[in-house]
C-alpha positions as CSV (number, residue, x, y, z in Angstrom):
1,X,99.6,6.8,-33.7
2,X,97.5,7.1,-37.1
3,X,94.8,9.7,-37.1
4,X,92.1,9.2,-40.0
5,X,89.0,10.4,-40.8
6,X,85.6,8.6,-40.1
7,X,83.3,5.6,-42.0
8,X,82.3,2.6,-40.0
9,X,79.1,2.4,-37.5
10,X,80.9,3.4,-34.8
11,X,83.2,6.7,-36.5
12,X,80.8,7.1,-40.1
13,X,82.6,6.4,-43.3
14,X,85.9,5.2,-42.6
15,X,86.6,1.9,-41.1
16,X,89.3,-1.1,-41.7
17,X,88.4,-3.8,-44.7
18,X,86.4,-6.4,-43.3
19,X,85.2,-4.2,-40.3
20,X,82.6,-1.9,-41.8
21,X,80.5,-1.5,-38.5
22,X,77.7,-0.2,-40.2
23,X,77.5,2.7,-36.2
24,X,77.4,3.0,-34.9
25,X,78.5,2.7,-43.7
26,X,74.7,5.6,-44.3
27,X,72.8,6.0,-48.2
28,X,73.3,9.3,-49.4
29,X,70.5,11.2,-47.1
30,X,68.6,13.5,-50.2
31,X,67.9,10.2,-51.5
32,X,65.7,9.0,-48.4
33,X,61.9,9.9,-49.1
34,X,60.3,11.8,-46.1
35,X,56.6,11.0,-45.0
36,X,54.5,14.1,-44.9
37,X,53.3,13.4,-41.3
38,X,57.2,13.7,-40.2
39,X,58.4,16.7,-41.8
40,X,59.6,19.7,-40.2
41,X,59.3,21.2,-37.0
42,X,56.8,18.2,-35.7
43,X,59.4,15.3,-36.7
44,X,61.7,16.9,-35.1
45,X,60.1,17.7,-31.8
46,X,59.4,14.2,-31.7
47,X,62.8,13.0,-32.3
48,X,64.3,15.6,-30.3
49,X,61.7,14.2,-27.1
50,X,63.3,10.9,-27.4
51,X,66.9,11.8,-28.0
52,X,66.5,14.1,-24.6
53,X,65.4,10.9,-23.3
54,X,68.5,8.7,-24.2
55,X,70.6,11.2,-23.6
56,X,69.3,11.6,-19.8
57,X,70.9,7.9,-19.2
58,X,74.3,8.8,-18.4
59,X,75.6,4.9,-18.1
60,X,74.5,1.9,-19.8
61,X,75.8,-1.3,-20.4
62,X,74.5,-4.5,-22.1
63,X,74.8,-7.0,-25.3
64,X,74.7,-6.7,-29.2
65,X,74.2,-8.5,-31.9
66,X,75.8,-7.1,-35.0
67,X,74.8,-7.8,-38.7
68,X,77.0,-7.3,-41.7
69,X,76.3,-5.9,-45.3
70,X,77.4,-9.4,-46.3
71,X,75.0,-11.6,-43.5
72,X,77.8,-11.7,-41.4
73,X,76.5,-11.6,-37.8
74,X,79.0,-11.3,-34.7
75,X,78.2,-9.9,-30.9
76,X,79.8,-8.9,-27.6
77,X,79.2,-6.6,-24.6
78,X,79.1,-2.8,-24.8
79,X,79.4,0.1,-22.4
80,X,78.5,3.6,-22.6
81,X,79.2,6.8,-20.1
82,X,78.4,10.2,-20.9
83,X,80.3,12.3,-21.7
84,X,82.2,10.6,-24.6
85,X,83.1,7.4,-23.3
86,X,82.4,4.0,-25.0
87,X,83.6,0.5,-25.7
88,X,82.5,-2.8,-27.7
89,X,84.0,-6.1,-27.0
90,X,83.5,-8.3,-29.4
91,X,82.4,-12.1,-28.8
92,X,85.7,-14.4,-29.6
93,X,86.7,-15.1,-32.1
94,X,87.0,-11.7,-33.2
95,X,89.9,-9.7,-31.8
96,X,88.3,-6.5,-32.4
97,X,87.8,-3.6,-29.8
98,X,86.3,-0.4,-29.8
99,X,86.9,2.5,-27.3
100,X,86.1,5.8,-27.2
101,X,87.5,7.8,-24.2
102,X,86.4,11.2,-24.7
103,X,88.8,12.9,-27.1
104,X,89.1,9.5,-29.5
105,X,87.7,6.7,-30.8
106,X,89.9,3.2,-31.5
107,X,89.3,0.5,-33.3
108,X,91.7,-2.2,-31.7
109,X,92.4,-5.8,-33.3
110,X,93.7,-7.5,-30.2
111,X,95.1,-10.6,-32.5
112,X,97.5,-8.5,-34.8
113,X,98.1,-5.9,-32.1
114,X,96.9,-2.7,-34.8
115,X,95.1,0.5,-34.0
116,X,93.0,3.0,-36.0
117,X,92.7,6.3,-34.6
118,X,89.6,9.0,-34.9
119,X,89.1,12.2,-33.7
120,X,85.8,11.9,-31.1
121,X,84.5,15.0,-32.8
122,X,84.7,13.9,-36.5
123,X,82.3,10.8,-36.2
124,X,78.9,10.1,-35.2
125,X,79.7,9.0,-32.1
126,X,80.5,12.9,-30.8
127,X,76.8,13.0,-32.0
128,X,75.4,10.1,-29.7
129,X,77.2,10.1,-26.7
130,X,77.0,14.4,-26.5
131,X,76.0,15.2,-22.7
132,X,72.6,16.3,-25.0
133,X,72.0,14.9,-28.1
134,X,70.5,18.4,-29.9
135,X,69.0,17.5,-32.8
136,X,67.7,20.2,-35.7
137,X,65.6,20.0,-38.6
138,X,68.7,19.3,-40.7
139,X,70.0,16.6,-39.1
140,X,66.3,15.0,-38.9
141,X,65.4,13.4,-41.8
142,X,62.1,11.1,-41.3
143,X,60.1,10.1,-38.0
144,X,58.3,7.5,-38.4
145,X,55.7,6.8,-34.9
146,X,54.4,3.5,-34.7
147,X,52.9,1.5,-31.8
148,X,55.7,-0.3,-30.7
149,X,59.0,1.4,-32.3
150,X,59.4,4.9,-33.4
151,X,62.0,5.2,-36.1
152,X,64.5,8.3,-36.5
153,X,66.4,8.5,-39.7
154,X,69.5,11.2,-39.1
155,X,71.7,12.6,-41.6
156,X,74.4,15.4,-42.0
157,X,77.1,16.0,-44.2
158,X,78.8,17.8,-41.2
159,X,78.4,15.1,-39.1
160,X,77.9,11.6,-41.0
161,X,79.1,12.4,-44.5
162,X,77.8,10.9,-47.1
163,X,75.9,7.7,-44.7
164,X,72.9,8.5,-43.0
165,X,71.9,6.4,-39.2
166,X,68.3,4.9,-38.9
167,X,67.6,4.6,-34.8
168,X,64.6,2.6,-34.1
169,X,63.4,3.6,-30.2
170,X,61.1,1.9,-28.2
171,X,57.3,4.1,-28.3
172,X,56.8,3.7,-24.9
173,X,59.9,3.7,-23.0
174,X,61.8,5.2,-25.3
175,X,64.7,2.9,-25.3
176,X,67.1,2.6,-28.1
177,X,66.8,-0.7,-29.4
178,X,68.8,-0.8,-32.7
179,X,70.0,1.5,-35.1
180,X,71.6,0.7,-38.8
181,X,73.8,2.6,-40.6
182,X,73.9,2.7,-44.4
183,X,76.9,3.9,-46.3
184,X,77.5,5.8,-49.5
185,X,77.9,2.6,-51.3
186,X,73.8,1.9,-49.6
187,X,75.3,-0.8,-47.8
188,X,73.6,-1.8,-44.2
189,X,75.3,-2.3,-40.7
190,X,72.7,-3.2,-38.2
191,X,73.6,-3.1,-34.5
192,X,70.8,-4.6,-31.9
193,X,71.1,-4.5,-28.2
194,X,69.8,-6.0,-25.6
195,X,69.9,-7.1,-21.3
196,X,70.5,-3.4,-21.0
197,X,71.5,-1.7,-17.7
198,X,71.2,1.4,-17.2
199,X,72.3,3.1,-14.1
200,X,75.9,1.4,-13.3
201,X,79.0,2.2,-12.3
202,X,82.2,1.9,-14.3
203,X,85.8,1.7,-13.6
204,X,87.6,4.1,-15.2
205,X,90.1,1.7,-17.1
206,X,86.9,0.6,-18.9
207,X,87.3,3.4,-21.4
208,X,91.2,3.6,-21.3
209,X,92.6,3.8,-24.6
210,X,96.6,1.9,-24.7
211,X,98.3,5.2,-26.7
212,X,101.5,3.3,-25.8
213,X,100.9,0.5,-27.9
214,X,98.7,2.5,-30.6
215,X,102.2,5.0,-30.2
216,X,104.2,1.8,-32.0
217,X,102.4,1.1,-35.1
């Protein structure tokens, strides 16, 4: 089993060639300009009111549509259970899969039977699917509150590296509805969902990672 470090949009800035997930690549986050109105304490107190929000759904399931850096544009299902737990199924014909059962994150290609291994706790997803999502004034770096979306731009060294994670939320229900991650290299990995369900119940193979196959690479 191969432990690495993190960079794609589901682990930060890691990720296999032709697989930069955007989730979950970030631009360097001193370079993003912050509006006045959505400095500080107030920005985050907004932020922090709509990540308690997300963070109160302790199951969700629905359907994405991913975009490249390159216009490439592929989908599937996903399915989310706090504490830690996650996975993406990509649309055929992409083989890929990516689980997170509480202590790791994988990123499966079904097709040539390989595995990448990440620590839960060194990517953004540790972050995301935290029982409470705690967010500071470092780790805010813009809110921006329109009528329809309100728009949170995170980023942390600690936490991202050099990427940052733009998470646009619906104003009134506060429902994620996308978020994009930009990488070091300012390259953008958009990730939309939609049919959400929040709510469900899971079985637990749902989030079981195979360590006896990722145990043979």
């Amino acid at each position: 089993m191969t432990k690495k470090t993190a960079n794609s949009p589901w682990t930060g800035s890691l990720g296999r060639r032709g697989f930069s997930l955007g989730l979950v690549g970030f631009a360097a986050a001193a370079a993003l300009p912050l509006p006045a109105t959505a400095q500080g304490s107030a920005g985050s107190a907004a932020a922090q009111k709509i990540a308690d929000h997300f963070s109160s759904v302790r199951t969700m399931m629905g359907e994405f549509v991913q975009f490249g850096p390159r216009g490439e544009q592929t989908g599937g299902k996903f399915f989310i259970e706090r504490p830690g737990k996650l996975r993406f199924n990509f649309e055929d014909p992409s083989p890929i899969r990516v689980i997170a059962d509480g202590s790791n994150v994988v990123i499966g290609n079904m097709k040539l039977k390989t595995w990448d291994v990440y620590p839960l706790s060194k990517t953004p997803l540790s972050l995301l699917l935290a029982q409470r999502i705690d967010l500071s004034d470092q780790m805010v770096r813009s809110v921006r509150e329109e009528p329809d979306l309100t728009t949170i731009v995170l980023g942390n060294r600690t936490v991202f590296g050099d990427s940052t994670i733009t998470m646009m939320f619906d104003s009134s229900t506060h429902e994620l509805r996308q978020w994009t991650i930009t990488d070091a290299q300012n390259k953008d990995t958009t990730v939309m969902i939609y049919n959400v369900k929040n709510g469900v119940s899971f079985d637990d193979k749902i989030f079981r990672i195979p360590y006896d196959e990722v145990r043979k690479i």
